[in-house]
C-alpha positions as CSV (number, residue, x, y, z in Angstrom):
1,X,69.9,85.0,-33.7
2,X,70.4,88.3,-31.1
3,X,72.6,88.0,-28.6
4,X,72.0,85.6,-25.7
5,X,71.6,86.8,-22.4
6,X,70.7,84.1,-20.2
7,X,73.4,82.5,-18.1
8,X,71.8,78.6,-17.1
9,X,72.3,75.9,-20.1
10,X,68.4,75.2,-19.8
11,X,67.6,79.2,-20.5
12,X,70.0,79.5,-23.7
13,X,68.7,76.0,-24.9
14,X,65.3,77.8,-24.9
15,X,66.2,80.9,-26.2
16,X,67.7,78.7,-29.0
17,X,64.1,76.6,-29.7
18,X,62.2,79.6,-29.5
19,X,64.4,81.5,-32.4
20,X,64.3,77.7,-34.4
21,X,60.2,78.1,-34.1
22,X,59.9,81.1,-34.6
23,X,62.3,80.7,-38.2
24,X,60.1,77.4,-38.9
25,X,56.9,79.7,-38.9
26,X,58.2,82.5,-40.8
27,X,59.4,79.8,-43.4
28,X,55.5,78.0,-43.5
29,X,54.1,81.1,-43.8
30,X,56.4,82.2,-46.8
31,X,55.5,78.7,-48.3
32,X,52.0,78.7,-48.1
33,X,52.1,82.6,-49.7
34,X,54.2,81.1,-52.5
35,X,51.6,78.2,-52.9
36,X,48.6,81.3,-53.6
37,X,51.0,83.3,-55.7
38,X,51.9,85.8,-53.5
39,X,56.3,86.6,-54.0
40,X,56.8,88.5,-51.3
41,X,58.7,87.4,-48.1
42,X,56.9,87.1,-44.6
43,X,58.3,89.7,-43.3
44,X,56.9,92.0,-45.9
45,X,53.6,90.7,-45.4
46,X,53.6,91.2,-41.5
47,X,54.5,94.5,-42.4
48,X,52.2,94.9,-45.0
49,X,49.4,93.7,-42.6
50,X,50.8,95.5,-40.3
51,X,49.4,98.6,-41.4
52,X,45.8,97.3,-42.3
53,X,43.6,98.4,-39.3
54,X,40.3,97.3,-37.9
55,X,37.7,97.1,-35.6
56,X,34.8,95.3,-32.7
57,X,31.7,97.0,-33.8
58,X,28.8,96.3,-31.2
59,X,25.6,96.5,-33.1
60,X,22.1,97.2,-31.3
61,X,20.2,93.9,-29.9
62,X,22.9,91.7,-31.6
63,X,25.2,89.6,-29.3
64,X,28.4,89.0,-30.9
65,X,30.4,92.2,-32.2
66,X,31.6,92.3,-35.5
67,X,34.8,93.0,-36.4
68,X,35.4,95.6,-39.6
69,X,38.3,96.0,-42.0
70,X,39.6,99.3,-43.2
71,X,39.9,99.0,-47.4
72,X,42.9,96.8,-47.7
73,X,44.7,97.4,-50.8
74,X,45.5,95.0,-53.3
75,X,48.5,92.9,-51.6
76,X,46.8,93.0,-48.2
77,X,44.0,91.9,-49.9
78,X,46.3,88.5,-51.7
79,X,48.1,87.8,-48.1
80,X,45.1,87.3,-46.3
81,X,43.4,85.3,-49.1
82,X,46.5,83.0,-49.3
83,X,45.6,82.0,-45.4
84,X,42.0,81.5,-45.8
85,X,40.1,84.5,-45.8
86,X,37.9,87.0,-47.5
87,X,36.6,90.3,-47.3
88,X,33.1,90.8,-48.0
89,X,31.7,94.5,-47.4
90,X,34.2,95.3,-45.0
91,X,33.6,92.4,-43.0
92,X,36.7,89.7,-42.3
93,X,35.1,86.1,-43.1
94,X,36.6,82.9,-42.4
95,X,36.5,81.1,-46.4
């Protein structure tokens, strides 16, 4: 935890809860990587994601865009498999 620099017992108890959270999700995310074989920590995958790209492509007489992937490479590719998704032809797709 960073230093705290709020001065009312209500803001610090917030602060506080927000940096518990925010270790709770780090931890669940960590777990459910470890549960699809993935060994890395979450903050390696953030940054591995980090770096995968994409974009909203709005395609002639179609009304919803569609959102393209950038070639992730082989861990990308495990991290967002262990939350539920898959890449077909470029295309992010709920599994």
């Amino acid at each position: 935890m960073l230093d705290i620099d709020h001065w009312t017992d209500s803001k610090i108890r917030c602060h506080i809860f927000t940096c518990i959270a925010a270790l709770a999700l780090l931890r669940l995310i960590e777990i459910r990587l470890r549960r699809a074989g993935v060994e890395i920590t979450a903050k390696a995958a953030m940054r591995h994601l980090h770096r995968l790209h994409s974009c909203l492509l709005w395609l002639p007489k179609r009304k919803k865009a569609k959102r393209m992937l950038e070639e992730p490479d082989e861990i990308q590719a495990q991290i967002m498999q262990a939350f539920g998704w898959k890449i077909d032809s470029g295309v992010l797709q709920k599994i």
